[in-house]
mmCIF file of the N, C-alpha and C atoms, coordinates in Angstrom:
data_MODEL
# 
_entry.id   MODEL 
# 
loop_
_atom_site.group_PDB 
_atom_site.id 
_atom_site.type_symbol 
_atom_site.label_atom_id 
_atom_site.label_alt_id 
_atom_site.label_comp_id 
_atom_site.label_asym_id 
_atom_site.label_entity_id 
_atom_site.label_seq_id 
_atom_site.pdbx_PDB_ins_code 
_atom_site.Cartn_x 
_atom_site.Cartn_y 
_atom_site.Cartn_z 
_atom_site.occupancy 
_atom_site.B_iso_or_equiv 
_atom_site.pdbx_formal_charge 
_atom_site.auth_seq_id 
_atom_site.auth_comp_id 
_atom_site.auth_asym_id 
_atom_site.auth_atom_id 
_atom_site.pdbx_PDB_model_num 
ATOM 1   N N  . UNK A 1 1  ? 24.142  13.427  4.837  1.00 0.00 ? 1  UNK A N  1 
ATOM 2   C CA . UNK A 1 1  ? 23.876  12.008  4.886  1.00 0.00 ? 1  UNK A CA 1 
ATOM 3   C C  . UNK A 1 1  ? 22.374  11.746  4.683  1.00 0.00 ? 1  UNK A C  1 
ATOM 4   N N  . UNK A 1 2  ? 21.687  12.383  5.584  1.00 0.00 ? 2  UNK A N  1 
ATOM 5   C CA . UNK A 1 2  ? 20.055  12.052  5.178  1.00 0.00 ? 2  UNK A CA 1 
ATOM 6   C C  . UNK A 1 2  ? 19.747  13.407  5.090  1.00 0.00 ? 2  UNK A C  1 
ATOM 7   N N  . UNK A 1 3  ? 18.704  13.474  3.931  1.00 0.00 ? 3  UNK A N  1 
ATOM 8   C CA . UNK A 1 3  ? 17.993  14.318  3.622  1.00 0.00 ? 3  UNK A CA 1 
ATOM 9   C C  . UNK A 1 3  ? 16.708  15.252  4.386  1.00 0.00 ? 3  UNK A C  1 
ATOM 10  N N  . UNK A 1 4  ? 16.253  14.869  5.944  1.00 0.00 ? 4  UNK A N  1 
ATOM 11  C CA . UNK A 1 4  ? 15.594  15.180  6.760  1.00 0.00 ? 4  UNK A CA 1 
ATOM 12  C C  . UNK A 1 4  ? 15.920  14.385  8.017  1.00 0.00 ? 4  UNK A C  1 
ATOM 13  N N  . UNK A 1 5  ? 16.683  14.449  9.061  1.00 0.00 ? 5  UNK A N  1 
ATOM 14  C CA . UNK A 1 5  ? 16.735  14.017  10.309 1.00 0.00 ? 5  UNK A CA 1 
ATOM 15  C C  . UNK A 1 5  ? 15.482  13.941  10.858 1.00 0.00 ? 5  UNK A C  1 
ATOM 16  N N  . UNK A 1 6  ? 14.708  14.838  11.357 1.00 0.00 ? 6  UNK A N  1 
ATOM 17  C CA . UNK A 1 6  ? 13.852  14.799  12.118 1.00 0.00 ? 6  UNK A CA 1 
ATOM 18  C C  . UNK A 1 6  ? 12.846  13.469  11.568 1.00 0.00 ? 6  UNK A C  1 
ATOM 19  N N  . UNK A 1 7  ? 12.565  13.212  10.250 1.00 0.00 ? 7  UNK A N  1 
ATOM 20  C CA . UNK A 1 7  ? 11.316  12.710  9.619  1.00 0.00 ? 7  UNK A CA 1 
ATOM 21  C C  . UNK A 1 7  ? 12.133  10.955  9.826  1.00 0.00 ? 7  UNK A C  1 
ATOM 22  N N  . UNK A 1 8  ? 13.656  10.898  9.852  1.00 0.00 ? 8  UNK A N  1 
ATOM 23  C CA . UNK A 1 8  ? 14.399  9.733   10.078 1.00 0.00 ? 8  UNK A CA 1 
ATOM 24  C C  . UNK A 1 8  ? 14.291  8.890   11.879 1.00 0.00 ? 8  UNK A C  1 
ATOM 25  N N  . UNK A 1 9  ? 14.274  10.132  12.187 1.00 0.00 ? 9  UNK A N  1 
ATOM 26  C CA . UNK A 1 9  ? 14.150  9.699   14.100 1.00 0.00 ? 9  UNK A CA 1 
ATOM 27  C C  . UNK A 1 9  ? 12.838  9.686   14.581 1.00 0.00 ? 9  UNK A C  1 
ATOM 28  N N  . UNK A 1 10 ? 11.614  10.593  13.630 1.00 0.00 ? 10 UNK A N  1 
ATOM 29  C CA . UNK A 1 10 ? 10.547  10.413  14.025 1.00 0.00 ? 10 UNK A CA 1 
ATOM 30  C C  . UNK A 1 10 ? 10.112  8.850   13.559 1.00 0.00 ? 10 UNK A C  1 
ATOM 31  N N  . UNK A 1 11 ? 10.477  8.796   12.574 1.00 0.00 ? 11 UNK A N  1 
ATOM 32  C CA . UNK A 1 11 ? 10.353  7.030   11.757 1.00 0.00 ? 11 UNK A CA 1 
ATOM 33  C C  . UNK A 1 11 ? 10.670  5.780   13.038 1.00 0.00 ? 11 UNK A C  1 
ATOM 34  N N  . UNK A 1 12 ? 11.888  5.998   13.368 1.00 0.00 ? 12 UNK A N  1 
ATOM 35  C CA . UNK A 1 12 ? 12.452  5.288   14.513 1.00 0.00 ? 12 UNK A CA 1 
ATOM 36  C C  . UNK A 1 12 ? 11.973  5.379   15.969 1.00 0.00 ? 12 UNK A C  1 
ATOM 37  N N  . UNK A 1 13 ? 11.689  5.936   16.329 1.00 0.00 ? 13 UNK A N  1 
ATOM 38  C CA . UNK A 1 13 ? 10.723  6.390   17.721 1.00 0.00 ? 13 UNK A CA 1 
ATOM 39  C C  . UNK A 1 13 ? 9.049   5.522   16.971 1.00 0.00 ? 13 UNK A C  1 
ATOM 40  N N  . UNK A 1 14 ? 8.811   5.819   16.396 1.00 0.00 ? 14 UNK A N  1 
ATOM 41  C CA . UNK A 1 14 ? 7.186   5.152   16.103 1.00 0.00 ? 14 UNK A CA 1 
ATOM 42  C C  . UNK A 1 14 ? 7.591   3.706   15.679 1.00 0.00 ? 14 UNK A C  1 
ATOM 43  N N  . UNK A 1 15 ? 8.609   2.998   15.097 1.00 0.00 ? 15 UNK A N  1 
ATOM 44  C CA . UNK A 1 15 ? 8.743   1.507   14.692 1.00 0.00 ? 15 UNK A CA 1 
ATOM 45  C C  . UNK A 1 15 ? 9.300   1.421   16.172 1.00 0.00 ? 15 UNK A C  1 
ATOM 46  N N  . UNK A 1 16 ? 10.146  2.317   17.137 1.00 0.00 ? 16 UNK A N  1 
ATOM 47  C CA . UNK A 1 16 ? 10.302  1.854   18.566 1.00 0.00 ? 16 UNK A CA 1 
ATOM 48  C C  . UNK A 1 16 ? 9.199   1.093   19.193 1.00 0.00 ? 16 UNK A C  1 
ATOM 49  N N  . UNK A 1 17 ? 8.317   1.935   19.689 1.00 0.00 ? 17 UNK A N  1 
ATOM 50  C CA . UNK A 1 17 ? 7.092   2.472   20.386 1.00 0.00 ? 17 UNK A CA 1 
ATOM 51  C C  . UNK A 1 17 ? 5.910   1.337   19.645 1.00 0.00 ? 17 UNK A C  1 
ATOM 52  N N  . UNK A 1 18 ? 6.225   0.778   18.511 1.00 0.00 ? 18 UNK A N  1 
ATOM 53  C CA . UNK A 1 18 ? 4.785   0.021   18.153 1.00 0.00 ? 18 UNK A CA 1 
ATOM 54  C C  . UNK A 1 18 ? 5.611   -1.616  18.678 1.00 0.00 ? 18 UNK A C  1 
ATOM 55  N N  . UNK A 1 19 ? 6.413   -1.768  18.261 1.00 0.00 ? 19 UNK A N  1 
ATOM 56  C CA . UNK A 1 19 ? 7.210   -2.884  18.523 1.00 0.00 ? 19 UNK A CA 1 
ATOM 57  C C  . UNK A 1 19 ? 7.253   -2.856  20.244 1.00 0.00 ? 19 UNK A C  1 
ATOM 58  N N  . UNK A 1 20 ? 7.606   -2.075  20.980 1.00 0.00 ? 20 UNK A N  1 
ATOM 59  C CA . UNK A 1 20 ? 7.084   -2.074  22.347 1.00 0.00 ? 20 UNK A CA 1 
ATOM 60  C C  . UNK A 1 20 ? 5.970   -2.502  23.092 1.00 0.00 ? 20 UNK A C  1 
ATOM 61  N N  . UNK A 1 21 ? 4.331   -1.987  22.178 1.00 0.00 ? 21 UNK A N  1 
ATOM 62  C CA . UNK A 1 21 ? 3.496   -2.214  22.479 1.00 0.00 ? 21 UNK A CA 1 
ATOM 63  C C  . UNK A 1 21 ? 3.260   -3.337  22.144 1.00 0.00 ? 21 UNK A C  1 
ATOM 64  N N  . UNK A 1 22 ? 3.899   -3.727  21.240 1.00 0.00 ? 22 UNK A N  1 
ATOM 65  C CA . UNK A 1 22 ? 2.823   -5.417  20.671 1.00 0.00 ? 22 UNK A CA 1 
ATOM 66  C C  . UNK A 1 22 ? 3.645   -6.282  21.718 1.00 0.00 ? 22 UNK A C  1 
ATOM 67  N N  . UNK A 1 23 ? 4.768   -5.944  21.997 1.00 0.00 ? 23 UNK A N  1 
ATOM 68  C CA . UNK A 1 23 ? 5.513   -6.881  23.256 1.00 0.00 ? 23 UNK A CA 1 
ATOM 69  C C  . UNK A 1 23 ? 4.223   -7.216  24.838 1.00 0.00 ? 23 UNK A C  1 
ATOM 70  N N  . UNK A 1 24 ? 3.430   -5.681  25.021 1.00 0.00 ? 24 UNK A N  1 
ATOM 71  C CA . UNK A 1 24 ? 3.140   -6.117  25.949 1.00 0.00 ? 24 UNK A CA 1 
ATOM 72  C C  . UNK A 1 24 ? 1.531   -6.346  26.133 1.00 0.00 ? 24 UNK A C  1 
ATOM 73  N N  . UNK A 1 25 ? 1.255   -6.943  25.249 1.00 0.00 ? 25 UNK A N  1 
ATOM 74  C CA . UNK A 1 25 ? -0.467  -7.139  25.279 1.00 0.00 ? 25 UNK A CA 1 
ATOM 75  C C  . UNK A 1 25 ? -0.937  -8.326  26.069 1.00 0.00 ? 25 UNK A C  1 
ATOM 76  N N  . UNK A 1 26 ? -0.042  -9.115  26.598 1.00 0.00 ? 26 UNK A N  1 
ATOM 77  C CA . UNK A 1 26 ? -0.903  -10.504 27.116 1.00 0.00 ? 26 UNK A CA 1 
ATOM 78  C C  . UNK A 1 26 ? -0.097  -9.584  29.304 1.00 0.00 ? 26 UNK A C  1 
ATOM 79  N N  . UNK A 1 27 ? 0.438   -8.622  29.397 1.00 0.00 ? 27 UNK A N  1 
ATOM 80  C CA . UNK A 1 27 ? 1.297   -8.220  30.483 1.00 0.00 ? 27 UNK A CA 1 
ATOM 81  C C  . UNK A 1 27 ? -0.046  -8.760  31.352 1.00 0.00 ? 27 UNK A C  1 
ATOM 82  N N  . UNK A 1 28 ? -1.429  -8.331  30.944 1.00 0.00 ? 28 UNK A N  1 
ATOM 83  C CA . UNK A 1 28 ? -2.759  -8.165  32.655 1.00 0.00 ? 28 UNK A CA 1 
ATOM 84  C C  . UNK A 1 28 ? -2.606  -9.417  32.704 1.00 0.00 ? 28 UNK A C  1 
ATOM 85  N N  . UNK A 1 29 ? -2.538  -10.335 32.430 1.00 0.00 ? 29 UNK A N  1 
ATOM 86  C CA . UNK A 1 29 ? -2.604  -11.748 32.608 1.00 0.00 ? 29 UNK A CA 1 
ATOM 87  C C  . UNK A 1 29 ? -1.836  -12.564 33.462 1.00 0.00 ? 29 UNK A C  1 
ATOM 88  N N  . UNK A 1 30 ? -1.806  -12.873 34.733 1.00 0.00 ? 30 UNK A N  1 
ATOM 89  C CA . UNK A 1 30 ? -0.587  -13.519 35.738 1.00 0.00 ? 30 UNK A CA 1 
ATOM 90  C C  . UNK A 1 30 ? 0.352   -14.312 34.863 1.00 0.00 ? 30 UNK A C  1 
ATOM 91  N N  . UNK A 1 31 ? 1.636   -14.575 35.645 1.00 0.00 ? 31 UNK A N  1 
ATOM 92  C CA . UNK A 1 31 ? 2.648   -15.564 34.903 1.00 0.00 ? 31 UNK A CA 1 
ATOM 93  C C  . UNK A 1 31 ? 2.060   -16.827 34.629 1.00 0.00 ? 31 UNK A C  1 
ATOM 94  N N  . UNK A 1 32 ? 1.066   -17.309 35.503 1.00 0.00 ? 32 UNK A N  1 
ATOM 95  C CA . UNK A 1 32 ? 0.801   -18.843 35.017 1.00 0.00 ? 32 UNK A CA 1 
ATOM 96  C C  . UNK A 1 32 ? 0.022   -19.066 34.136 1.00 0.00 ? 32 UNK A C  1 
ATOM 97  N N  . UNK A 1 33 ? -0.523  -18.071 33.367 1.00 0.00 ? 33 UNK A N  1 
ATOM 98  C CA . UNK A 1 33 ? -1.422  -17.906 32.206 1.00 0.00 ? 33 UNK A CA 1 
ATOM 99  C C  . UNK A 1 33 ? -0.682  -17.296 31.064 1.00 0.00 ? 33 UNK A C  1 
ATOM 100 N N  . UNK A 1 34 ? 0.924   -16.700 31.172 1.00 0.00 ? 34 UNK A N  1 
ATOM 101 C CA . UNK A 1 34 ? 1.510   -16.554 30.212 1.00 0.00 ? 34 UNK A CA 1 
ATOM 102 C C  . UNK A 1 34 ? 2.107   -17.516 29.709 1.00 0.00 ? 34 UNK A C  1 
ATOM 103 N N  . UNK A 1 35 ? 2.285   -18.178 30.873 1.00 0.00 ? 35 UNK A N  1 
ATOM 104 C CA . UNK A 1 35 ? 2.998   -19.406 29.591 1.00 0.00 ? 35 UNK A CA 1 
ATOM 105 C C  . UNK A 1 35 ? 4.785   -19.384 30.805 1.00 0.00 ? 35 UNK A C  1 
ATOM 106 N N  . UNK A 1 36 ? 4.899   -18.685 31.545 1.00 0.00 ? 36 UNK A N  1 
ATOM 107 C CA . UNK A 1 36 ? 6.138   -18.007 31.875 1.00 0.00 ? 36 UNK A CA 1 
ATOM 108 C C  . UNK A 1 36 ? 6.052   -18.705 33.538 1.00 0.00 ? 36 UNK A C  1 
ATOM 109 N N  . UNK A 1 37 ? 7.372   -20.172 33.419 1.00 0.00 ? 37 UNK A N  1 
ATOM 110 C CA . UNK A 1 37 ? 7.334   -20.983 34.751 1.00 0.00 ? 37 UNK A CA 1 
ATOM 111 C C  . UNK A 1 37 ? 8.262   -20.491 35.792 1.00 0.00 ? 37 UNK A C  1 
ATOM 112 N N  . UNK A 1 38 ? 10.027  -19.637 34.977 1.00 0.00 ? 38 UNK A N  1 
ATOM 113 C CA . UNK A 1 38 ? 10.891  -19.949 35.844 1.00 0.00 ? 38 UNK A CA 1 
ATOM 114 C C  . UNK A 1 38 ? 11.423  -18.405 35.867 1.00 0.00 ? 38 UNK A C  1 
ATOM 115 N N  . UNK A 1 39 ? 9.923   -17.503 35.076 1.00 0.00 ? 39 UNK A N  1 
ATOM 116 C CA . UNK A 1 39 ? 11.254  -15.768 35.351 1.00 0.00 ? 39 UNK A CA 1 
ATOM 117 C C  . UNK A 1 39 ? 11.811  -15.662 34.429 1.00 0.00 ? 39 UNK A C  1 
ATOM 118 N N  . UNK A 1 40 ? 12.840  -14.629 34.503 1.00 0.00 ? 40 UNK A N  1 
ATOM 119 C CA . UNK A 1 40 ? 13.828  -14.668 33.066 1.00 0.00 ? 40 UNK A CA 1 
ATOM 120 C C  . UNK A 1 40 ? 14.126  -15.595 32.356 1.00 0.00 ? 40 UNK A C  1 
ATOM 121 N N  . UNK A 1 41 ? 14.959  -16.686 33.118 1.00 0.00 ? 41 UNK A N  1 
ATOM 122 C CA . UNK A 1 41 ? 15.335  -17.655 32.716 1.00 0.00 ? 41 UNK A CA 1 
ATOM 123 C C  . UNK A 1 41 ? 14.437  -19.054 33.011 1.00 0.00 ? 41 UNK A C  1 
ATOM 124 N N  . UNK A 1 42 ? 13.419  -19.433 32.409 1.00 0.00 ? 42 UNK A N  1 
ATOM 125 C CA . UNK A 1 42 ? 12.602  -20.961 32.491 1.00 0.00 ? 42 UNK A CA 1 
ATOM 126 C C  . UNK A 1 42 ? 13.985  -22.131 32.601 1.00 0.00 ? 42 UNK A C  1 
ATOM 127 N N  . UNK A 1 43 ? 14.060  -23.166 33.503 1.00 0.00 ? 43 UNK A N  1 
ATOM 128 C CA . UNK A 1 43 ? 14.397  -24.185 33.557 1.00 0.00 ? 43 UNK A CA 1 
ATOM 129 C C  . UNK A 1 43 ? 13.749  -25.226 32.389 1.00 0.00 ? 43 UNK A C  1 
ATOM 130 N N  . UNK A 1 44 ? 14.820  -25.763 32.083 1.00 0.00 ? 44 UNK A N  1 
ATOM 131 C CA . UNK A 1 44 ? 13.907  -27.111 30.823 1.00 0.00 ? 44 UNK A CA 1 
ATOM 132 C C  . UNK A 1 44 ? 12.894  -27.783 31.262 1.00 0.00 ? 44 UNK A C  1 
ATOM 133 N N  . UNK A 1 45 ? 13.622  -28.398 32.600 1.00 0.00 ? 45 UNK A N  1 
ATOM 134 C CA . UNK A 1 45 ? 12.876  -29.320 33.528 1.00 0.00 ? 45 UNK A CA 1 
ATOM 135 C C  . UNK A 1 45 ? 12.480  -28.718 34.246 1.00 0.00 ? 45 UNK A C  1 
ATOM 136 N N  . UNK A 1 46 ? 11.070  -29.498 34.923 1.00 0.00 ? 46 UNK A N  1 
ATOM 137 C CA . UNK A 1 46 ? 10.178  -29.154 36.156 1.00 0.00 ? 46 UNK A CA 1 
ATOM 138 C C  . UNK A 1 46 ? 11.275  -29.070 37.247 1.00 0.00 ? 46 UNK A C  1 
ATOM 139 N N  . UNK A 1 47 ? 11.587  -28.212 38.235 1.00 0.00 ? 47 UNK A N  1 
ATOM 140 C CA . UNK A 1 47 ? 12.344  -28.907 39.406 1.00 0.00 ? 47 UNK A CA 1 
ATOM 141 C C  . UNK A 1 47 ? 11.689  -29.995 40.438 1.00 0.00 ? 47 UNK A C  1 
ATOM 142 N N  . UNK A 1 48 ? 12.207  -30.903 40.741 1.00 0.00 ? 48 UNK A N  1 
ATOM 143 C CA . UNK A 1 48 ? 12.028  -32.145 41.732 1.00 0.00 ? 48 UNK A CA 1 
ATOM 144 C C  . UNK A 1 48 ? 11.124  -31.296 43.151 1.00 0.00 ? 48 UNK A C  1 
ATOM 145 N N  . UNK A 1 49 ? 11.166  -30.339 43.484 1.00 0.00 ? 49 UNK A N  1 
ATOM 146 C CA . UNK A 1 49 ? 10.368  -29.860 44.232 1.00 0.00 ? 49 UNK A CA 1 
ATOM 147 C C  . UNK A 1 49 ? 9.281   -29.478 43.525 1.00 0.00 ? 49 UNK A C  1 
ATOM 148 N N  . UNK A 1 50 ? 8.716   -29.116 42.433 1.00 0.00 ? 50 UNK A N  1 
ATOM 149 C CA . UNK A 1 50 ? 7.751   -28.919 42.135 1.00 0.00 ? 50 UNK A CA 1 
ATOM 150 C C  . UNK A 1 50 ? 6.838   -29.821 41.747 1.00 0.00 ? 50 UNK A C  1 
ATOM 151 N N  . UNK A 1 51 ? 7.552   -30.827 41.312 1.00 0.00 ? 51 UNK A N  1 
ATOM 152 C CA . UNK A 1 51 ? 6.337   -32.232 41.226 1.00 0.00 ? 51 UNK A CA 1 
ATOM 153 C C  . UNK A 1 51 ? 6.180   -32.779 42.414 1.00 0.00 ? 51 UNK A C  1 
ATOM 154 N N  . UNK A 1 52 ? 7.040   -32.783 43.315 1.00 0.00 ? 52 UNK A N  1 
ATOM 155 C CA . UNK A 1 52 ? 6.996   -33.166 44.877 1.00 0.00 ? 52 UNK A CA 1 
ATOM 156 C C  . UNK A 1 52 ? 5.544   -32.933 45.414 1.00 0.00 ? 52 UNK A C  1 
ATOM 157 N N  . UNK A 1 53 ? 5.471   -31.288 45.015 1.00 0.00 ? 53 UNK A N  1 
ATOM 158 C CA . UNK A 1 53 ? 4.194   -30.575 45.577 1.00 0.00 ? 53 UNK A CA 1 
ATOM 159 C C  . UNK A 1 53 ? 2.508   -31.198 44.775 1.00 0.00 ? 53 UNK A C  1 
ATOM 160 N N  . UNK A 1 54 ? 2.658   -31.061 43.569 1.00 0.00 ? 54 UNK A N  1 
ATOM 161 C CA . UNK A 1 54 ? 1.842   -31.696 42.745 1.00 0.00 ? 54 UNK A CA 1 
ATOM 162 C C  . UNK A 1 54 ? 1.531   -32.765 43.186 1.00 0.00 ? 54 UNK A C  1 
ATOM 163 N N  . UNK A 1 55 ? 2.074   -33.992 43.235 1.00 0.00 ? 55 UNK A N  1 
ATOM 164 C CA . UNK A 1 55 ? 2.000   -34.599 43.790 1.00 0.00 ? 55 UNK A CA 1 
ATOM 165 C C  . UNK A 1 55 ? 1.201   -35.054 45.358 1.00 0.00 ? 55 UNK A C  1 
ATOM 166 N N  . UNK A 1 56 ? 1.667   -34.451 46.197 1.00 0.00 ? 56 UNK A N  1 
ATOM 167 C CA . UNK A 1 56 ? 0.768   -33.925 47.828 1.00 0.00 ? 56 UNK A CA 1 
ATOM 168 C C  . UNK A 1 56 ? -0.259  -33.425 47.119 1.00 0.00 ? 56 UNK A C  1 
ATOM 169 N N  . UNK A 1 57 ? -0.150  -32.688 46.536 1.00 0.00 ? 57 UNK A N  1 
ATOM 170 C CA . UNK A 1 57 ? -1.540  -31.970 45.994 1.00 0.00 ? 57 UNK A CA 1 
ATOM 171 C C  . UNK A 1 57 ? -2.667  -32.585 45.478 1.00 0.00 ? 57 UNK A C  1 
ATOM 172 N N  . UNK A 1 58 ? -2.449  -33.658 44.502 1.00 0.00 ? 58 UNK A N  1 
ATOM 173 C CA . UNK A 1 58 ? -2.821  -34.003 44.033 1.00 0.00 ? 58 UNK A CA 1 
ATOM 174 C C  . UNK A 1 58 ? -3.926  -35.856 44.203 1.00 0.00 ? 58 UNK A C  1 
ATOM 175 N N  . UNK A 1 59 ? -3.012  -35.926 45.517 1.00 0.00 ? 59 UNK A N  1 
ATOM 176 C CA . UNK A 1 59 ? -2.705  -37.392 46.346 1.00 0.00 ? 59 UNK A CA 1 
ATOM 177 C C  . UNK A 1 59 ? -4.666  -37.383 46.731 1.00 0.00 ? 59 UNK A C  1 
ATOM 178 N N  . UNK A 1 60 ? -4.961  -38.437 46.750 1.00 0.00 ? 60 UNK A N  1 
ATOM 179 C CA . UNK A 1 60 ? -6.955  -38.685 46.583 1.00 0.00 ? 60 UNK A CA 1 
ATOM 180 C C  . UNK A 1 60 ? -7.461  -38.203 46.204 1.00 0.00 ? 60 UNK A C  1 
ATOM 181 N N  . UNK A 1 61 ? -7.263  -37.305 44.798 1.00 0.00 ? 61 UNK A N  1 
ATOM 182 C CA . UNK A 1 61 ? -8.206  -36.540 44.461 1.00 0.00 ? 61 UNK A CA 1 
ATOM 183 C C  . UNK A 1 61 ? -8.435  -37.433 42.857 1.00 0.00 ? 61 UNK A C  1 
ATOM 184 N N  . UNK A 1 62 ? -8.082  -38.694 42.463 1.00 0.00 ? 62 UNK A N  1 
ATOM 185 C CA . UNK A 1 62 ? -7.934  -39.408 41.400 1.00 0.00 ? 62 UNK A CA 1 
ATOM 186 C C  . UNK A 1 62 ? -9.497  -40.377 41.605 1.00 0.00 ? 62 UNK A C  1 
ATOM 187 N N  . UNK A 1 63 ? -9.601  -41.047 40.114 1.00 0.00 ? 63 UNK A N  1 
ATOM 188 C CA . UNK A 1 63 ? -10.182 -42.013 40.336 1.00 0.00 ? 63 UNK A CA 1 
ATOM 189 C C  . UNK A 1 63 ? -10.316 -43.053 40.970 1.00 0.00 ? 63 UNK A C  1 
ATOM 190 N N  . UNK A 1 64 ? -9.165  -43.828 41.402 1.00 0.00 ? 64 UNK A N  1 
ATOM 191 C CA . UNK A 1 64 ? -8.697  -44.531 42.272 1.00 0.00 ? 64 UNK A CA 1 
ATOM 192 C C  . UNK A 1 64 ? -9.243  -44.710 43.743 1.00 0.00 ? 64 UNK A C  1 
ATOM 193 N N  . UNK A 1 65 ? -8.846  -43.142 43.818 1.00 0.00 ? 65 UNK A N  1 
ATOM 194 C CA . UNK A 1 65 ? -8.766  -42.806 45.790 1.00 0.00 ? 65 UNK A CA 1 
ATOM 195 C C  . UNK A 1 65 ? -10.731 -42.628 45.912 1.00 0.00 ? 65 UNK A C  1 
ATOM 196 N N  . UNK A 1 66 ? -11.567 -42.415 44.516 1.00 0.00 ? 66 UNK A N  1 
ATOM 197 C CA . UNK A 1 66 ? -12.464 -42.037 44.750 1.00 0.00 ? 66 UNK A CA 1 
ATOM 198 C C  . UNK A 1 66 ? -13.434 -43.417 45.136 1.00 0.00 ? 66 UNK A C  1 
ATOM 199 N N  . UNK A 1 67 ? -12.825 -44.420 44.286 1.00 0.00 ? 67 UNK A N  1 
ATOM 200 C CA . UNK A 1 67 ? -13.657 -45.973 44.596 1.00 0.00 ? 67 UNK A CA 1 
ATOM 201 C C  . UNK A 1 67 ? -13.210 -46.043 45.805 1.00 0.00 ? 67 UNK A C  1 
ATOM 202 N N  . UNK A 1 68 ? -12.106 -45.900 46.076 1.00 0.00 ? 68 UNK A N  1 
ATOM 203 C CA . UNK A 1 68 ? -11.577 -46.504 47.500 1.00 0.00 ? 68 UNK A CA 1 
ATOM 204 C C  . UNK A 1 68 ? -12.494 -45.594 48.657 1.00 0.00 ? 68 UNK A C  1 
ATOM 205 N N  . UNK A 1 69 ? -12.510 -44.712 48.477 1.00 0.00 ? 69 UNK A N  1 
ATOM 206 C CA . UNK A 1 69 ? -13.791 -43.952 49.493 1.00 0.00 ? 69 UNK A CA 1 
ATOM 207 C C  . UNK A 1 69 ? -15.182 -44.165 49.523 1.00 0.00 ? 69 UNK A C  1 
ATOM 208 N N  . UNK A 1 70 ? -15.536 -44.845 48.681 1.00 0.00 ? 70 UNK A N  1 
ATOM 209 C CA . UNK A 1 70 ? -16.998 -44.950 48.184 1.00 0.00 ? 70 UNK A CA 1 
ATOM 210 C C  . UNK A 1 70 ? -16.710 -46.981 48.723 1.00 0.00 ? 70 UNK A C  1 
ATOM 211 N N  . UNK A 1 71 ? -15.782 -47.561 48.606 1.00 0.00 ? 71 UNK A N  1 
ATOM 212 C CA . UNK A 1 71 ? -15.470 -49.013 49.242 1.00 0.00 ? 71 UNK A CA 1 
ATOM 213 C C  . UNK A 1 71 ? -15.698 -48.864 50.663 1.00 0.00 ? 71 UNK A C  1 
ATOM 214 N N  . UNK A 1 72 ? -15.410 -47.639 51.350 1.00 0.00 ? 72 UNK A N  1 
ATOM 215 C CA . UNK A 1 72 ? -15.396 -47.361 52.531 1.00 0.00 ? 72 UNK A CA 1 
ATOM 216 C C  . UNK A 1 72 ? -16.666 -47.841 53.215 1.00 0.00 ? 72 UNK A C  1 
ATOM 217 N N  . UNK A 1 73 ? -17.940 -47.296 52.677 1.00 0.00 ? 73 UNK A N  1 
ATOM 218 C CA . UNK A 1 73 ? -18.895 -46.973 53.130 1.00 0.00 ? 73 UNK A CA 1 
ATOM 219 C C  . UNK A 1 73 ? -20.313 -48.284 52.292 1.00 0.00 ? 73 UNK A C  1 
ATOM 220 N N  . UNK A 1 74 ? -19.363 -49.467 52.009 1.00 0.00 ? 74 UNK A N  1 
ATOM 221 C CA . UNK A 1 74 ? -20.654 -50.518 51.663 1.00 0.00 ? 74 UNK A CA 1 
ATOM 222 C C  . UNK A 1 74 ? -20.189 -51.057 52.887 1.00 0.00 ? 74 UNK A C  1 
# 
């Protein structure tokens, strides 16, 4: 069938092995810098608990809340 096995599987082991590596070049980088929200499987949507948090999180730290603190103190 083929004319050299070894030179056929060595072919296949190195297109393995490079295709492997280019998979994992961004790996040192945490999930929230890959791009990668939900694990194997990413959800479409944000879940309702996670903007929940954003949200708290996020609560006076706007332009808004910043006049209103600075109103405080005339």
């Amino acid at each position: 069938m083929f004319k050299n096995k070894g030179t056929v599987l060595r072919s296949l082991l190195a297109a393995l092995l490079n295709a492997l590596h280019t998979d994992q070049n961004d790996w040192f980088l945490p999930a929230h810098r890959r791009g990668i929200r939900g694990g194997m499987d990413p959800a479409t949507e944000l879940a309702r608990t996670y903007l929940q948090r954003v949200v708290r999180w996020w609560a006076g730290k706007g332009t808004a809340a910043k006049a209103q603190r600075f109103s405080m103190y005339l």
